[in-house]
PQR file of N, CA, C, O and H, with PARSE charges and radii, in Angstrom:
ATOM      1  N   UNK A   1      79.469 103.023  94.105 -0.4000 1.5000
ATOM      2  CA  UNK A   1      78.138 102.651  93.697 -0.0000 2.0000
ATOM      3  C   UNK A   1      77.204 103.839  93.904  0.5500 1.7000
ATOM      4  O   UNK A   1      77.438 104.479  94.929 -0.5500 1.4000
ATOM      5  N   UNK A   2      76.193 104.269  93.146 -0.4000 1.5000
ATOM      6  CA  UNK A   2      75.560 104.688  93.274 -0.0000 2.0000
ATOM      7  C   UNK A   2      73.993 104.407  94.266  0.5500 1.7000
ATOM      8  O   UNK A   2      73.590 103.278  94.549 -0.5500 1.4000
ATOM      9  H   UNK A   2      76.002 103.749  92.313  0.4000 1.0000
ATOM     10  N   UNK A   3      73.481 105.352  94.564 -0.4000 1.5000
ATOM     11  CA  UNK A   3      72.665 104.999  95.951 -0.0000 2.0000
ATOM     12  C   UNK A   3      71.833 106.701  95.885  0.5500 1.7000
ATOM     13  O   UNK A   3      72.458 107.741  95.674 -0.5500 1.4000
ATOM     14  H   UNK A   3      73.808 106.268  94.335  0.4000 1.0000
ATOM     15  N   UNK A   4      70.753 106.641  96.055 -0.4000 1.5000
ATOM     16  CA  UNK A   4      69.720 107.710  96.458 -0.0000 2.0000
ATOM     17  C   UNK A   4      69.093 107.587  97.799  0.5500 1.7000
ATOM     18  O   UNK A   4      68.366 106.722  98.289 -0.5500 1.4000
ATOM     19  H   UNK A   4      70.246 105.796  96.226  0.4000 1.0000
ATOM     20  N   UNK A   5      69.613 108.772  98.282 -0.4000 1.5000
ATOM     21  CA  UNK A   5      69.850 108.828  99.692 -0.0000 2.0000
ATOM     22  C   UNK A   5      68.290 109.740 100.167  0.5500 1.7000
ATOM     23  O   UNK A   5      67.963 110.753  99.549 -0.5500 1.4000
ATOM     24  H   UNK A   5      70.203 109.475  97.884  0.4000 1.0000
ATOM     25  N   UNK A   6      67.492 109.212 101.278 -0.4000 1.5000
ATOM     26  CA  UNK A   6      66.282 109.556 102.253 -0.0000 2.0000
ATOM     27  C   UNK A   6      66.580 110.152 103.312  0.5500 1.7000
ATOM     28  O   UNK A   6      67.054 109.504 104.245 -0.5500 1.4000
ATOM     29  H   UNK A   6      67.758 108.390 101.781  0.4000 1.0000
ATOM     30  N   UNK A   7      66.331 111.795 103.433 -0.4000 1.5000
ATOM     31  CA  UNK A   7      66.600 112.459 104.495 -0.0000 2.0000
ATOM     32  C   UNK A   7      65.736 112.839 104.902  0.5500 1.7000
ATOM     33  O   UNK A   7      64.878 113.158 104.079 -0.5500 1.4000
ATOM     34  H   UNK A   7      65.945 112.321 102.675  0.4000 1.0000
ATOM     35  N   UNK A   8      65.423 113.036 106.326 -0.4000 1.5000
ATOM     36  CA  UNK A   8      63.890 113.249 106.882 -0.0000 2.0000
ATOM     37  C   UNK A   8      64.262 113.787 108.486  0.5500 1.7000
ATOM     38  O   UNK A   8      65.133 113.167 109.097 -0.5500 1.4000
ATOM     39  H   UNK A   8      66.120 112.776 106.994  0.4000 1.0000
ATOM     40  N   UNK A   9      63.622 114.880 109.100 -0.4000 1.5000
ATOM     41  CA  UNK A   9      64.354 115.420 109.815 -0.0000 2.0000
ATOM     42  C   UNK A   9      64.743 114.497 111.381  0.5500 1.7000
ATOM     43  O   UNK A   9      65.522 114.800 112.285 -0.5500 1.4000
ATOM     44  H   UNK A   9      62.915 115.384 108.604  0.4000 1.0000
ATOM     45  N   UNK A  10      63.912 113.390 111.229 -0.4000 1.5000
ATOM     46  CA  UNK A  10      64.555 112.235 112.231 -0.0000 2.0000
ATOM     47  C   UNK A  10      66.018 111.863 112.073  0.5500 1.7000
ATOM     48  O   UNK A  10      66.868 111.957 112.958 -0.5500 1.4000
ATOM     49  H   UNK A  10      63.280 113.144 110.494  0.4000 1.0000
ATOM     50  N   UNK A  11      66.200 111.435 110.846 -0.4000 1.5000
ATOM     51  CA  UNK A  11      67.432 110.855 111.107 -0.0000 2.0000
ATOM     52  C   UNK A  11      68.268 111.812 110.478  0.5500 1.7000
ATOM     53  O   UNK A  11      69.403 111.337 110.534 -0.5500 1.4000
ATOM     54  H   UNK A  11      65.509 111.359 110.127  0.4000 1.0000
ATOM     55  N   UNK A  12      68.311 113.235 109.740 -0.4000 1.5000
ATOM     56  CA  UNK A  12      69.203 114.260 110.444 -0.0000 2.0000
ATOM     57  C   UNK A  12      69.899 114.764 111.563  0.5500 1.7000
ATOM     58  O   UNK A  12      71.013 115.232 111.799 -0.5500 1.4000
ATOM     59  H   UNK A  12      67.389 113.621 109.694  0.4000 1.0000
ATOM     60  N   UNK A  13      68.195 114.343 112.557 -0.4000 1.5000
ATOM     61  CA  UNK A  13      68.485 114.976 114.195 -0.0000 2.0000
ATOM     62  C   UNK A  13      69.568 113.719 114.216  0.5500 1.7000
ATOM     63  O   UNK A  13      70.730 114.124 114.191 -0.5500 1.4000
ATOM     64  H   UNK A  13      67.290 113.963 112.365  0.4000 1.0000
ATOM     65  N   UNK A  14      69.469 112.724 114.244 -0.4000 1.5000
ATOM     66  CA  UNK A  14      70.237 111.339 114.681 -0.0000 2.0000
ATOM     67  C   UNK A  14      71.092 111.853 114.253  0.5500 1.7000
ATOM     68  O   UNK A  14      71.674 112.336 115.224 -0.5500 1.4000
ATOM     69  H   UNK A  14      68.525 112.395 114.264  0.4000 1.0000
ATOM     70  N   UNK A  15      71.728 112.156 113.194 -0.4000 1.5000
ATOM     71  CA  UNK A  15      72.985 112.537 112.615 -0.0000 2.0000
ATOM     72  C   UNK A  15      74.145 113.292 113.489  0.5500 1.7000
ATOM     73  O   UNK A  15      75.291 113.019 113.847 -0.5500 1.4000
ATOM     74  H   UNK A  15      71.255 111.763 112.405  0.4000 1.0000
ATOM     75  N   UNK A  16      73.169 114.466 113.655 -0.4000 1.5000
ATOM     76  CA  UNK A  16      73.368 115.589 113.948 -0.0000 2.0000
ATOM     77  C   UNK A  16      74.069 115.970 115.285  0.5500 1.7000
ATOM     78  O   UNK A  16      74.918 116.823 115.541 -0.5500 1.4000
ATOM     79  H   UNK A  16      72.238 114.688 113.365  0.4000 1.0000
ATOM     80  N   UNK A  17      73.210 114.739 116.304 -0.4000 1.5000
ATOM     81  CA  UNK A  17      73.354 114.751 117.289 -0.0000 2.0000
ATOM     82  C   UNK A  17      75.550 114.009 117.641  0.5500 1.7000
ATOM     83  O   UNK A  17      76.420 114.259 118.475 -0.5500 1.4000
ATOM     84  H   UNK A  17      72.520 114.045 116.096  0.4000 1.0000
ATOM     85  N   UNK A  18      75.463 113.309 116.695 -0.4000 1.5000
ATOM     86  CA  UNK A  18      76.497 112.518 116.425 -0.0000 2.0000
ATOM     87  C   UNK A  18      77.708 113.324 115.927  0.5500 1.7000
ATOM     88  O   UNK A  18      78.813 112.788 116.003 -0.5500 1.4000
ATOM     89  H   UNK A  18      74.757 113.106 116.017  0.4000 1.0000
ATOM     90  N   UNK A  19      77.530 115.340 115.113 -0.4000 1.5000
ATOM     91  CA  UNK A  19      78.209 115.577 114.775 -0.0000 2.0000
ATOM     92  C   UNK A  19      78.727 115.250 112.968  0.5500 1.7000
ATOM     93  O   UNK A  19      79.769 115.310 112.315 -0.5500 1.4000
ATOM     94  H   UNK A  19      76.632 115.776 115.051  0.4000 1.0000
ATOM     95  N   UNK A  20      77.374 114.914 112.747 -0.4000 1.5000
ATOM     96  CA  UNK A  20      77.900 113.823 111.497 -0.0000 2.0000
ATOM     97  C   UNK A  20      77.253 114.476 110.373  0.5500 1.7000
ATOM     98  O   UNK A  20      76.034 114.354 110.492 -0.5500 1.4000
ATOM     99  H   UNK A  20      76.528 114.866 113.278  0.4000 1.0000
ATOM    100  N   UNK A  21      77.602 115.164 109.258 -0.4000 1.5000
ATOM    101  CA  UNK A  21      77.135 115.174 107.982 -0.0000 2.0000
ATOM    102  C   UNK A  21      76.606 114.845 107.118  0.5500 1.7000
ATOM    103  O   UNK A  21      77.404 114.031 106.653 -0.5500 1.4000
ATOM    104  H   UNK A  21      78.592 115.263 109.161  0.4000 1.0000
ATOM    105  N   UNK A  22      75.595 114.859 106.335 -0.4000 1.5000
ATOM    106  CA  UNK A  22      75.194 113.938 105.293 -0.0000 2.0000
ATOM    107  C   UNK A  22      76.127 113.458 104.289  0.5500 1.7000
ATOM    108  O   UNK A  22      76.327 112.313 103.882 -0.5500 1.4000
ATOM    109  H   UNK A  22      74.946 115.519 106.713  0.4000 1.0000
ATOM    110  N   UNK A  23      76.692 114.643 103.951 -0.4000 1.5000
ATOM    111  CA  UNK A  23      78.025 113.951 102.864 -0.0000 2.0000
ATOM    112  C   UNK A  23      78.490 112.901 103.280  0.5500 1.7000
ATOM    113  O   UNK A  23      78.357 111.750 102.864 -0.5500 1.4000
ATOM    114  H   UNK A  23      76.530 115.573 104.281  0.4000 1.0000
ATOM    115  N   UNK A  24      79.341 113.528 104.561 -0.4000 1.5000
ATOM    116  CA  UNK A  24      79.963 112.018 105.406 -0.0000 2.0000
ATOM    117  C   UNK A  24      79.489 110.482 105.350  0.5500 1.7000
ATOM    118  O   UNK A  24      79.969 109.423 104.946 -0.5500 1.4000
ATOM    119  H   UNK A  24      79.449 114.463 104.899  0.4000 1.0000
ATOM    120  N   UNK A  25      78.353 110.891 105.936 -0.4000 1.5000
ATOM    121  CA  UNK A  25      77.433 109.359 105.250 -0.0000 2.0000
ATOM    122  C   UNK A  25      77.409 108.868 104.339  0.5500 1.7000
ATOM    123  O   UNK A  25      77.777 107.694 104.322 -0.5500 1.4000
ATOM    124  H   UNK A  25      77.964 111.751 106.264  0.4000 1.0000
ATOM    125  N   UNK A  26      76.973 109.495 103.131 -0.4000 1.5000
ATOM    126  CA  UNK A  26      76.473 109.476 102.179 -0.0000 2.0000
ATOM    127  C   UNK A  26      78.307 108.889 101.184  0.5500 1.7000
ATOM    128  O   UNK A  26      78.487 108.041 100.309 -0.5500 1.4000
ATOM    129  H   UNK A  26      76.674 110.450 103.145  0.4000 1.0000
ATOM    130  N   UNK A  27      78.912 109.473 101.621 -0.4000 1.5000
ATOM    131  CA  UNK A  27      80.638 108.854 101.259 -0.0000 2.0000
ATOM    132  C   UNK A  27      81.068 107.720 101.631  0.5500 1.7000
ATOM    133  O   UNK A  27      81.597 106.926 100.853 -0.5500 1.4000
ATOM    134  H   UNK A  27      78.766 110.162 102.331  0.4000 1.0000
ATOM    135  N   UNK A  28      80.871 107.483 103.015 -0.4000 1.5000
ATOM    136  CA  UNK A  28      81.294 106.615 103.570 -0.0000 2.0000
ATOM    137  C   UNK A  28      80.311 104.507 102.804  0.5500 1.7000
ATOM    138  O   UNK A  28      80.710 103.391 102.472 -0.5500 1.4000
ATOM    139  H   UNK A  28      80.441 108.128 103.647  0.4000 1.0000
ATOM    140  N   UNK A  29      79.030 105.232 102.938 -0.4000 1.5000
ATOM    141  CA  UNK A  29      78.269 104.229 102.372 -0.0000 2.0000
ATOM    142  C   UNK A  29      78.368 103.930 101.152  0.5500 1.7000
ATOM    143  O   UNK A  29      78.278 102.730 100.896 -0.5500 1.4000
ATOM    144  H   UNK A  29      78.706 106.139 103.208  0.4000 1.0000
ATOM    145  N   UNK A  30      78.568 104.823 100.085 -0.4000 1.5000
ATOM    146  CA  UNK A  30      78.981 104.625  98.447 -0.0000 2.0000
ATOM    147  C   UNK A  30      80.726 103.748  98.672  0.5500 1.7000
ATOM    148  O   UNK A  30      81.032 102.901  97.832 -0.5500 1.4000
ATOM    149  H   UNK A  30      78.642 105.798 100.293  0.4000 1.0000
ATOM    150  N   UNK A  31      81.484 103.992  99.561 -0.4000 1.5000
ATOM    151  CA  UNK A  31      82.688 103.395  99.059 -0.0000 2.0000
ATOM    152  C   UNK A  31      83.326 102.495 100.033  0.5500 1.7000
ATOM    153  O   UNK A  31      84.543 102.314  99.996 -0.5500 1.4000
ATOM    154  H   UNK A  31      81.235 104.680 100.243  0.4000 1.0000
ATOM    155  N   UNK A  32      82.801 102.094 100.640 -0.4000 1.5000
ATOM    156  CA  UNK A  32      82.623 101.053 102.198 -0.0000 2.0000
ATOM    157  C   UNK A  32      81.519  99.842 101.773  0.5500 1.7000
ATOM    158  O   UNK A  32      80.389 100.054 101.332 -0.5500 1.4000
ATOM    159  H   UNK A  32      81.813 102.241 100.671  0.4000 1.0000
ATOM    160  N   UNK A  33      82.159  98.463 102.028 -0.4000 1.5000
ATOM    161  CA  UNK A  33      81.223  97.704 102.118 -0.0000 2.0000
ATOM    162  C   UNK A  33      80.370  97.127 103.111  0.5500 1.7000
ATOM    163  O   UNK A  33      81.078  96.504 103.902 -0.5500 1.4000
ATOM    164  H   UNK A  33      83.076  98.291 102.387  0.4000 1.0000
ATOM    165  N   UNK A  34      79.382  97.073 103.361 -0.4000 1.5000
ATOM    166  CA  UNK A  34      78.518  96.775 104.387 -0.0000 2.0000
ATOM    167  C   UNK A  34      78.465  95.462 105.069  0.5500 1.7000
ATOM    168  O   UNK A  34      78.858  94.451 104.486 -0.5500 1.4000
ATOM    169  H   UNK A  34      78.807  97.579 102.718  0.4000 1.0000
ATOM    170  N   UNK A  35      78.075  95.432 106.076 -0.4000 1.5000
ATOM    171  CA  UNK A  35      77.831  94.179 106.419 -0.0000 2.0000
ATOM    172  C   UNK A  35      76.561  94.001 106.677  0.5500 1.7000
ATOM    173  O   UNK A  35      76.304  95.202 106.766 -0.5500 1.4000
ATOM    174  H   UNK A  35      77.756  96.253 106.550  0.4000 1.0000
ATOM    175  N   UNK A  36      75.212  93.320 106.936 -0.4000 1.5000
ATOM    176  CA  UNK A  36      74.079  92.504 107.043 -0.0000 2.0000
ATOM    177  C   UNK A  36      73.825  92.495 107.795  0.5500 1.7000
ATOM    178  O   UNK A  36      74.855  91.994 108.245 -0.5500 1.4000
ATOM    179  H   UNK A  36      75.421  92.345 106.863  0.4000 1.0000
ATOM    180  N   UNK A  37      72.972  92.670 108.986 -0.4000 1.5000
ATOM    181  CA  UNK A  37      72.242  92.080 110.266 -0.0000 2.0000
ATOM    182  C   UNK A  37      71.189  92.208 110.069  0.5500 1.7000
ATOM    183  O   UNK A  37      70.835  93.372 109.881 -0.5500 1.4000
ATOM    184  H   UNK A  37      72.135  93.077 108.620  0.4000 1.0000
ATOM    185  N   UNK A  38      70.143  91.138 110.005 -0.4000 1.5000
ATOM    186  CA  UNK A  38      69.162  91.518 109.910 -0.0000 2.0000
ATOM    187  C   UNK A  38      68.431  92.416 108.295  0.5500 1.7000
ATOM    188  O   UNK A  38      68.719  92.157 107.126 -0.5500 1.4000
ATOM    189  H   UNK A  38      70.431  90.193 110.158  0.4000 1.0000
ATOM    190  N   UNK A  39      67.533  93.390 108.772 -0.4000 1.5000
ATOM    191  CA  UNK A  39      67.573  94.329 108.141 -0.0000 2.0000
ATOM    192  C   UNK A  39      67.939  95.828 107.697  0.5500 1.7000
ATOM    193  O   UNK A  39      67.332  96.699 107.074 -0.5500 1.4000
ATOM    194  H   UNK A  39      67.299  93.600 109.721  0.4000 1.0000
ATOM    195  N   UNK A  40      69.441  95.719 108.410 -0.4000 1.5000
ATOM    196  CA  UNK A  40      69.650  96.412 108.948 -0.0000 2.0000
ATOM    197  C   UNK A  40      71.290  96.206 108.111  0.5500 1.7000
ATOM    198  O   UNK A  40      71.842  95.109 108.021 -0.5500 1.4000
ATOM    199  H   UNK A  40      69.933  95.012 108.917  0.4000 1.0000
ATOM    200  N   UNK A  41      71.943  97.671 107.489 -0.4000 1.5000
ATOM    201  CA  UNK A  41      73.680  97.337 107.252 -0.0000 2.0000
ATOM    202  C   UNK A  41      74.170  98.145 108.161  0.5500 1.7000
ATOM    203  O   UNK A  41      73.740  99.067 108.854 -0.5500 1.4000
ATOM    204  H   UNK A  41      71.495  98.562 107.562  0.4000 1.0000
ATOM    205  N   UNK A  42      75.353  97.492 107.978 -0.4000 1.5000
ATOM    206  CA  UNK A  42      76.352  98.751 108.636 -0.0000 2.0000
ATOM    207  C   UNK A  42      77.803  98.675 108.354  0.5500 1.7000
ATOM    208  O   UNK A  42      78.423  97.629 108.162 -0.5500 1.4000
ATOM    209  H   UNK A  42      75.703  96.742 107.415  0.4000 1.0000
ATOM    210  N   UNK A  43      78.274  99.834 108.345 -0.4000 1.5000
ATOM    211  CA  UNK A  43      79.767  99.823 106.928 -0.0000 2.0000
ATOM    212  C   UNK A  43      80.304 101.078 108.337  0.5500 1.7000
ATOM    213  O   UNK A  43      79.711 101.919 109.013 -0.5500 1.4000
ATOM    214  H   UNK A  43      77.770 100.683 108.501  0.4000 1.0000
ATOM    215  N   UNK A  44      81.458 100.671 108.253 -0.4000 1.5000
ATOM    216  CA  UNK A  44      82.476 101.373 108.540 -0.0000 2.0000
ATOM    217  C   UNK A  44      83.680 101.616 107.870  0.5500 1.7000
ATOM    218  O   UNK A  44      84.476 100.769 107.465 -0.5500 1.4000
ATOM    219  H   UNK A  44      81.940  99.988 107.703  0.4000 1.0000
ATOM    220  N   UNK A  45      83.768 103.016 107.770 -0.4000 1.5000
ATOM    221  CA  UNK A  45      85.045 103.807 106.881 -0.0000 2.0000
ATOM    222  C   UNK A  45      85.511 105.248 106.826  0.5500 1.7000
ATOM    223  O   UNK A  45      85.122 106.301 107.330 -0.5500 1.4000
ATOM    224  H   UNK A  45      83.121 103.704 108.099  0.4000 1.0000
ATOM    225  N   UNK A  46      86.106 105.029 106.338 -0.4000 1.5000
ATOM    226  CA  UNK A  46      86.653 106.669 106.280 -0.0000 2.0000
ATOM    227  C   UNK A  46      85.872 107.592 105.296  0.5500 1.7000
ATOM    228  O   UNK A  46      85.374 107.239 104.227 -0.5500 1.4000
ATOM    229  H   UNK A  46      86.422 104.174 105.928  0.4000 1.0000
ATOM    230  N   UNK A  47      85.856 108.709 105.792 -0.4000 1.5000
ATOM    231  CA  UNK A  47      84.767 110.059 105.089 -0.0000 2.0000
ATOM    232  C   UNK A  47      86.114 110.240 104.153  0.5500 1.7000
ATOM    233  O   UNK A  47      87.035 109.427 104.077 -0.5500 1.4000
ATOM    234  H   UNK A  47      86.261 108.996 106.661  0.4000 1.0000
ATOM    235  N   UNK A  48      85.993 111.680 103.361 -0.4000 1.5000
ATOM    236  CA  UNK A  48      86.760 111.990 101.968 -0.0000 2.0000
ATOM    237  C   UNK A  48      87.856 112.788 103.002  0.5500 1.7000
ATOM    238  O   UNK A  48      89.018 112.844 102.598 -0.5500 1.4000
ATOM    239  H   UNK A  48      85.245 112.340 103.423  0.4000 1.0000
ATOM    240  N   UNK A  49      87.549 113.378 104.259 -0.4000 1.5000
ATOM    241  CA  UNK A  49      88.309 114.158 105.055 -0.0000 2.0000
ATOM    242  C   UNK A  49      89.349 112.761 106.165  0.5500 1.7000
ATOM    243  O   UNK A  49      90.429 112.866 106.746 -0.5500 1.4000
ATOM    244  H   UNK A  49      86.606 113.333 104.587  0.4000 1.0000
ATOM    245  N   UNK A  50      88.582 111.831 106.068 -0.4000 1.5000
ATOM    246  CA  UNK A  50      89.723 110.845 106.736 -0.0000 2.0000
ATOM    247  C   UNK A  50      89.212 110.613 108.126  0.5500 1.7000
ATOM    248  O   UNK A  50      89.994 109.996 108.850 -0.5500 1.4000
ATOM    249  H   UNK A  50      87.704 111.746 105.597  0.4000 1.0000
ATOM    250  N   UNK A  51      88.058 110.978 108.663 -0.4000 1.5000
ATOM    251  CA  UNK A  51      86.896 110.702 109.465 -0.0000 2.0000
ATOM    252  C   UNK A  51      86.510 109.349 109.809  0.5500 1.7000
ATOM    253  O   UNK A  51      85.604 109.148 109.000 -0.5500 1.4000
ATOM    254  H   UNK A  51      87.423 111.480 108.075  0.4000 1.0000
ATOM    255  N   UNK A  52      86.623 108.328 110.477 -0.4000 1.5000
ATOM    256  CA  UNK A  52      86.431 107.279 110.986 -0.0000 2.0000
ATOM    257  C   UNK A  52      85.108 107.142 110.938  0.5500 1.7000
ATOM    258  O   UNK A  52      84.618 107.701 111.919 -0.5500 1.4000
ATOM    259  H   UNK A  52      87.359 108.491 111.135  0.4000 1.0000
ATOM    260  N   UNK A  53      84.545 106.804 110.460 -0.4000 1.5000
ATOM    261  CA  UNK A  53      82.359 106.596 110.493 -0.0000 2.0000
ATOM    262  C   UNK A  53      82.376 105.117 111.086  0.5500 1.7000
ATOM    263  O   UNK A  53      83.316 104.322 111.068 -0.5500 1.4000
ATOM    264  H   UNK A  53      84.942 106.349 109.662  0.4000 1.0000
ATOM    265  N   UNK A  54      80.917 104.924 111.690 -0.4000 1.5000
ATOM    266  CA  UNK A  54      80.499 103.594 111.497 -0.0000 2.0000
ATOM    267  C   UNK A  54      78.898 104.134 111.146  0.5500 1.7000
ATOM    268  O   UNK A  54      78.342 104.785 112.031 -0.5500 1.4000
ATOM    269  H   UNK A  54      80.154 105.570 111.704  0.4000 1.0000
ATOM    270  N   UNK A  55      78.156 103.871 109.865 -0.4000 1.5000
ATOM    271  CA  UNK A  55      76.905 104.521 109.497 -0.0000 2.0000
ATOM    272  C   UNK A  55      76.328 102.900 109.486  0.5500 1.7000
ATOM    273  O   UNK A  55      76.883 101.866 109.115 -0.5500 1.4000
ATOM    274  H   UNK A  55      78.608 103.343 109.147  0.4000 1.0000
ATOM    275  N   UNK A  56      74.837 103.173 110.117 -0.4000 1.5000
ATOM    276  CA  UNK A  56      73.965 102.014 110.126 -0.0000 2.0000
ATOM    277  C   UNK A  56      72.541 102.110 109.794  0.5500 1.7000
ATOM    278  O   UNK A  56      71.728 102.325 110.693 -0.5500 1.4000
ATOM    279  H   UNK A  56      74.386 104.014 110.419  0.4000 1.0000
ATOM    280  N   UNK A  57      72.103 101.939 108.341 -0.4000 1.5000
ATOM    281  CA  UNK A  57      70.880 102.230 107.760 -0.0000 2.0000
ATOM    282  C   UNK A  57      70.346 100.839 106.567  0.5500 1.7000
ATOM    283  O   UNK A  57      70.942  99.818 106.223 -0.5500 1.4000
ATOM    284  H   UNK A  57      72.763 101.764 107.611  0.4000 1.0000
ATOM    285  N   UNK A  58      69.224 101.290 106.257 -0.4000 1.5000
ATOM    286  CA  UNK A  58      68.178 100.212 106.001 -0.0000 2.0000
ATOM    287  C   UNK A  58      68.135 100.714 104.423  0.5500 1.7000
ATOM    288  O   UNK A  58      68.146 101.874 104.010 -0.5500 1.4000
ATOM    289  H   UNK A  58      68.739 102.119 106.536  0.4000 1.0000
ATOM    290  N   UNK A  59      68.081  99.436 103.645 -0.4000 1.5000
ATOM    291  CA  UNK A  59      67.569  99.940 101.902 -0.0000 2.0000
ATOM    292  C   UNK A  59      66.180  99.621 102.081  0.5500 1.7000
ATOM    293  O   UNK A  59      65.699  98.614 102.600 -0.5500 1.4000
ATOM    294  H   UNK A  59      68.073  98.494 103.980  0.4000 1.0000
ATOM    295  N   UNK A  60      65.546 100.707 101.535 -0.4000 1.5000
ATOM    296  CA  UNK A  60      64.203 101.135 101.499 -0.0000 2.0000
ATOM    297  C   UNK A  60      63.957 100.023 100.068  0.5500 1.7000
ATOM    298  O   UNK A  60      63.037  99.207 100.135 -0.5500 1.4000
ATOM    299  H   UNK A  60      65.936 101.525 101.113  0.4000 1.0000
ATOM    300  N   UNK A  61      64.923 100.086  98.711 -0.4000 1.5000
ATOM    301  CA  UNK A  61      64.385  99.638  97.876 -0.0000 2.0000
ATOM    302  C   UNK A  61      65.790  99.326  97.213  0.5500 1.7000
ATOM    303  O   UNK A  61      66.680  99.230  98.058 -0.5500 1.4000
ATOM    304  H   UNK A  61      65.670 100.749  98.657  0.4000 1.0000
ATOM    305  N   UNK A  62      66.169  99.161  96.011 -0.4000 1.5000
ATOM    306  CA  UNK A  62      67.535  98.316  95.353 -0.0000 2.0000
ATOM    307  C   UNK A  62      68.754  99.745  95.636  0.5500 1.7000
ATOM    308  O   UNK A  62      69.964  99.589  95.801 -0.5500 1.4000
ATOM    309  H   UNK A  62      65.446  99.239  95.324  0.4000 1.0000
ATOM    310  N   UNK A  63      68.072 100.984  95.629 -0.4000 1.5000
ATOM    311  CA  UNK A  63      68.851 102.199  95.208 -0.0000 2.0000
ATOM    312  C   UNK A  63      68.774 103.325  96.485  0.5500 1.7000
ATOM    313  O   UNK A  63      69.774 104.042  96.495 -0.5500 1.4000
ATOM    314  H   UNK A  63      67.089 101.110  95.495  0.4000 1.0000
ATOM    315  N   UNK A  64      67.769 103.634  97.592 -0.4000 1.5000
ATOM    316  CA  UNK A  64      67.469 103.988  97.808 -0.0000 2.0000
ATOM    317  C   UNK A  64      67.454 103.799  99.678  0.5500 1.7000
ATOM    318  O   UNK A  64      66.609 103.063 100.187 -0.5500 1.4000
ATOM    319  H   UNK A  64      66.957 103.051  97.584  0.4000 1.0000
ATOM    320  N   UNK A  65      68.378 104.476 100.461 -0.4000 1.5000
ATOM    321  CA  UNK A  65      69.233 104.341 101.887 -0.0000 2.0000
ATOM    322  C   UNK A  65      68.637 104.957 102.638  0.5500 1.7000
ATOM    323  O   UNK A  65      68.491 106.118 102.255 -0.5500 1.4000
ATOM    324  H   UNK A  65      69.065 105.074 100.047  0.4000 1.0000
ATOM    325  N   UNK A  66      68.160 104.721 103.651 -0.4000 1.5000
ATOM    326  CA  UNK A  66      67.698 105.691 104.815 -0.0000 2.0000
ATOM    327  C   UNK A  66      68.625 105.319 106.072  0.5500 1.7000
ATOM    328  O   UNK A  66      68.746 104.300 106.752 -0.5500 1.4000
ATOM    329  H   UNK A  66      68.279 103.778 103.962  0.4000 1.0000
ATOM    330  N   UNK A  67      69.226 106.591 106.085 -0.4000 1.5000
ATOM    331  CA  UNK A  67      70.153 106.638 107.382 -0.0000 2.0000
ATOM    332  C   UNK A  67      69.498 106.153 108.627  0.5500 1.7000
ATOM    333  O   UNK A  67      68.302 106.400 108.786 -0.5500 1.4000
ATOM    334  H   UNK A  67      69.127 107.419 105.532  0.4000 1.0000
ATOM    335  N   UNK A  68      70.318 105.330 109.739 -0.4000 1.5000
ATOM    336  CA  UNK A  68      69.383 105.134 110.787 -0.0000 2.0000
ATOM    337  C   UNK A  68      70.425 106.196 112.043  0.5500 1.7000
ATOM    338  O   UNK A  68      70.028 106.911 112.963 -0.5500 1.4000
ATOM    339  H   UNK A  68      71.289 105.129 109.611  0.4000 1.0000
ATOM    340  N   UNK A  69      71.425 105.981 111.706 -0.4000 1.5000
ATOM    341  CA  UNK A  69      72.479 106.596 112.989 -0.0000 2.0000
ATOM    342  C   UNK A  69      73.715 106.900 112.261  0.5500 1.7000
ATOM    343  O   UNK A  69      73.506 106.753 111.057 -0.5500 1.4000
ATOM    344  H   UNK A  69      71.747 105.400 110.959  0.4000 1.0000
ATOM    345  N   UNK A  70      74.763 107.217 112.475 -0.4000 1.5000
ATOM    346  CA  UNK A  70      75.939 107.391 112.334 -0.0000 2.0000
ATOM    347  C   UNK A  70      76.947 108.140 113.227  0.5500 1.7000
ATOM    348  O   UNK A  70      76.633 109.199 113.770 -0.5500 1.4000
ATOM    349  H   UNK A  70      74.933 107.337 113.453  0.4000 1.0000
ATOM    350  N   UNK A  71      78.334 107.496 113.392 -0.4000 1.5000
ATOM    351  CA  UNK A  71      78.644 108.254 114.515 -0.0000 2.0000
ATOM    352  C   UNK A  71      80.306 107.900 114.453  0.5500 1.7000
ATOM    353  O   UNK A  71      80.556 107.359 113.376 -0.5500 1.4000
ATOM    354  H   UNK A  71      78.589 106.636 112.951  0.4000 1.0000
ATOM    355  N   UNK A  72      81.673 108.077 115.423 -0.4000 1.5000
ATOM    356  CA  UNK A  72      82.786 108.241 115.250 -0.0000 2.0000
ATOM    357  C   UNK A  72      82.718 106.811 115.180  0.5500 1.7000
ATOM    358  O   UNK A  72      81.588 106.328 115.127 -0.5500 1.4000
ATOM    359  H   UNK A  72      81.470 108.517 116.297  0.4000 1.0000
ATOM    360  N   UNK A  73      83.994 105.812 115.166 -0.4000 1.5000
ATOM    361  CA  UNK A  73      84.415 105.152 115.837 -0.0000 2.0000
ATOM    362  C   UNK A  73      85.852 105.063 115.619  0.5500 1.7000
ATOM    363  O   UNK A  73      86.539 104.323 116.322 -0.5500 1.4000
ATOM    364  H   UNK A  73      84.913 106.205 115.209  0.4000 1.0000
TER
END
């Protein structure tokens, strides 16, 4: 699925801190299905390198993802 991704140097640092890539994210969330809490998803899957993610971010709007964290699991 397609998705337009919100990067802002907060949740880079969050990223970052985690070791974690935007691609990575940004992969993992296009081909992983999410689950719901709240307002809040979170999808766990494998990156294109075979990377274990669990990424947990908010749709701003129908198309449009803002990372909140991401990290191994």
């Amino acid at each position: 699925m397609w998705f337009d991704f919100r990067w802002i140097d907060w949740n880079l640092s969050k990223i970052s801190n985690h070791d974690v890539e935007t691609d990575e994210c940004e992969w993992v969330v296009r081909r992983h299905g999410p689950r719901k809490s709240g307002a809040k998803h979170t999808v766990v899957g494998r990156t294109k390198s075979g990377r274990r993610l669990k990424v947990v971010y908010l749709m701003e709007d129908s198309i449009t993802v803002f990372v909140l964290t991401a990290h191994d699991v």
